[in-house]
C-alpha positions in Angstrom: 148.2 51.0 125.6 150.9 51.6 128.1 153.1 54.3 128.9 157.0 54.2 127.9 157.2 55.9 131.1 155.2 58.8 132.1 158.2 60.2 134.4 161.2 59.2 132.7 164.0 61.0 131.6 163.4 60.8 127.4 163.0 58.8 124.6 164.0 61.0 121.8 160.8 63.1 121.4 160.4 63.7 124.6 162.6 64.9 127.8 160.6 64.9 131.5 157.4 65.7 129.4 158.6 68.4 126.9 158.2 67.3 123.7 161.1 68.2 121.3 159.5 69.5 118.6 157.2 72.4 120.2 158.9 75.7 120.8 158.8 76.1 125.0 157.6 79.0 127.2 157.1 78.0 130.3 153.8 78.8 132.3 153.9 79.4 135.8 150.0 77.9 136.0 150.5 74.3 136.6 150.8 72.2 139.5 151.5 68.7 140.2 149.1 65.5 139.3 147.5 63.4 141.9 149.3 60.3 143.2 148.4 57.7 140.4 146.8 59.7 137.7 146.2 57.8 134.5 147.2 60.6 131.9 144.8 59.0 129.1 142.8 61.7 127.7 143.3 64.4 125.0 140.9 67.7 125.3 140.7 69.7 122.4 140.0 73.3 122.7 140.4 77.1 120.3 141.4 80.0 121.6 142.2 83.6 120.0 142.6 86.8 121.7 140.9 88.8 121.6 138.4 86.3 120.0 138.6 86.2 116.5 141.8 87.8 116.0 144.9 85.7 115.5 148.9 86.2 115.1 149.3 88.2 118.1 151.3 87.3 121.4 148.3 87.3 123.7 147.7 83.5 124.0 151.0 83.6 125.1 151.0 86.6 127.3 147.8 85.0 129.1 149.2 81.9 129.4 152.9 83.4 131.3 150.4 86.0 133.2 152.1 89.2 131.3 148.8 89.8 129.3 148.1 93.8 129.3 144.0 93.7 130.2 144.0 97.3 129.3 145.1 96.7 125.8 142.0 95.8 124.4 137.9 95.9 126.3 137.6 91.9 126.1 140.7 91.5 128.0 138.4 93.4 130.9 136.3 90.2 131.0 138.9 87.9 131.5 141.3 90.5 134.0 143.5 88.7 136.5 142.7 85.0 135.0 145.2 82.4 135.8 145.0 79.5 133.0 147.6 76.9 131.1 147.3 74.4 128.6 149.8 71.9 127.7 150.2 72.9 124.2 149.2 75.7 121.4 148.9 75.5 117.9 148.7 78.1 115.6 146.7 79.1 112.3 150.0 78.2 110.5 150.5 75.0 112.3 153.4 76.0 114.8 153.0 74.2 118.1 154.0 76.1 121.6 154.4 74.1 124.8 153.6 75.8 128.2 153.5 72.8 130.1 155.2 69.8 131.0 152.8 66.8 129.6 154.0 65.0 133.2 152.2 67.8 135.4 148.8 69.6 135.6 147.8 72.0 133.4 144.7 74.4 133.8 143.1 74.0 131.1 139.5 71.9 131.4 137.7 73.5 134.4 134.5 72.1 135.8 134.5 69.1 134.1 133.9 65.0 133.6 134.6 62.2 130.8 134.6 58.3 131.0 133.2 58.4 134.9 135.4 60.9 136.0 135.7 64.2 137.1 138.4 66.8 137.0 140.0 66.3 133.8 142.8 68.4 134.5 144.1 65.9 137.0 144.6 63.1 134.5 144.4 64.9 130.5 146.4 66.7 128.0 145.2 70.4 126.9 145.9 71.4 123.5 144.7 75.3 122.3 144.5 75.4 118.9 144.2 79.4 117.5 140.6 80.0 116.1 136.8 80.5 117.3 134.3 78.2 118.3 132.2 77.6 115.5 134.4 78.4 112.9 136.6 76.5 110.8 140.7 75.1 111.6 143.7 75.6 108.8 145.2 72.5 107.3 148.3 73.0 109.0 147.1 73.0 111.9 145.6 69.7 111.5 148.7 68.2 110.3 150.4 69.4 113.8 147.7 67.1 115.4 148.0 64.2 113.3 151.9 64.5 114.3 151.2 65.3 118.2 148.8 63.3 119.1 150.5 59.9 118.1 153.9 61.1 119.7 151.8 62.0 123.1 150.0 58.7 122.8 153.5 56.9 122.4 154.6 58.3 125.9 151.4 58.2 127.2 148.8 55.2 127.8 146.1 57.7 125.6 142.5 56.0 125.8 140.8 58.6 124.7 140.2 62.2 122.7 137.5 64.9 123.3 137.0 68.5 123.1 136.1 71.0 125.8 132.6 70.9 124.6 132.1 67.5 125.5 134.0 67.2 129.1 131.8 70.3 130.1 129.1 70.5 128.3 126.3 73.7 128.6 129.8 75.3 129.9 131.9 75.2 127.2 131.6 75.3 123.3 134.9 75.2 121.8 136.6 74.2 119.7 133.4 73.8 118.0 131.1 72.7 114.9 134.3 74.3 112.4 136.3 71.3 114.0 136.5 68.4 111.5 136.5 65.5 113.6 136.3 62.8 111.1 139.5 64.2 109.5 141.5 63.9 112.8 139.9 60.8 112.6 142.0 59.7 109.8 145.2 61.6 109.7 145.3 59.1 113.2 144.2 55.9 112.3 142.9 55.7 115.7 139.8 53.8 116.9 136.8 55.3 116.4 136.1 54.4 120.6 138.4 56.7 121.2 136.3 59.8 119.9 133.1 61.3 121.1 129.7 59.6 119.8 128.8 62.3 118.3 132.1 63.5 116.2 132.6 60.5 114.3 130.4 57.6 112.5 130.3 54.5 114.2 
């Protein structure tokens, strides 16, 4: 599939790599893509701070650098980290952006899919608010099943994946609660495009 234009100006959902219908807060943790990146993979991953709890700001907070680490002990752990994704969404299905789609976000770490390394360079990051390991809400579901067709309208989108499977033995989220084959679905895409081991060939 190719791009409409991965630098253009708009096509009605999206303007220089905002997507119209997420609410914006811009991170300052991004940084430019390599010369030629091929922007044609999804990575899946949960977050909640601190983990387990959700509705608060701090996903937010963490991802604009004003999270207090001495509002709660888990914040200790993760004191002065500097990390983005491209998007957020919510137990109730709202969707945040943090990062234009057209540059780097910091999101995948150490990691590798389809022969090559450093997904950051060439993916999309989407947070969605839960645990590893424990289940998603239907809302949030039917966020995806809206986002990830309109990202793979502006983008040539080859493949989806979670963080467990880009960095495996590093990562575990978003998890066994994820329901793959649903996403699956709600996408009519190709089963190629998922993970062997997330949906039934």
């Amino acid at each position: 599939m190719a791009p409409t234009s991965e630098r253009s100006g708009g096509d009605g959902l999206w303007q220089a790599g905002w997507y119209r219908f997420a609410r914006a807060l811009h991170s300052p943790n991004f940084g430019p893509r390599p010369v030629g990146a091929h922007v044609d993979l999804i990575v899946l991953h949960s977050i909640s701070l601190p983990p387990g709890r959700y509705g608060g700001d701090e996903v937010q907070q963490l991802f604009t650098n004003r999270l207090d680490w001495d509002a709660d002990p888990y914040f200790e752990r993760i004191r002065g980290l500097e990390v983005s994704a491209h998007f957020f969404v919510r137990r109730n299905g709202e969707l945040w952006q943090f990062v234009s789609c057209d540059d780097r976000a910091w999101h995948a770490g150490a990691s590798s899919w389809r022969g090559r390394t450093n997904c950051n360079d060439d993916s999309i990051g989407i947070e969605l608010e839960g645990l590893e390991g424990e289940g998603f809400e239907a809302p949030q579901y039917e966020t995806l099943a809206s986002l990830c067709p309109a990202i793979a309208q502006h983008y040539p989108i080859a493949f989806i994946a979670g963080h467990e499977h880009i960095a495996p033995g590093r990562k575990e989220d978003p998890g066994s609660g994820f329901d793959w084959p649903l996403l699956q679905s709600q996408t009519g895409w190709d089963r190629a495009m998922f993970p062997d081991a997330v949906v039934q060939r």
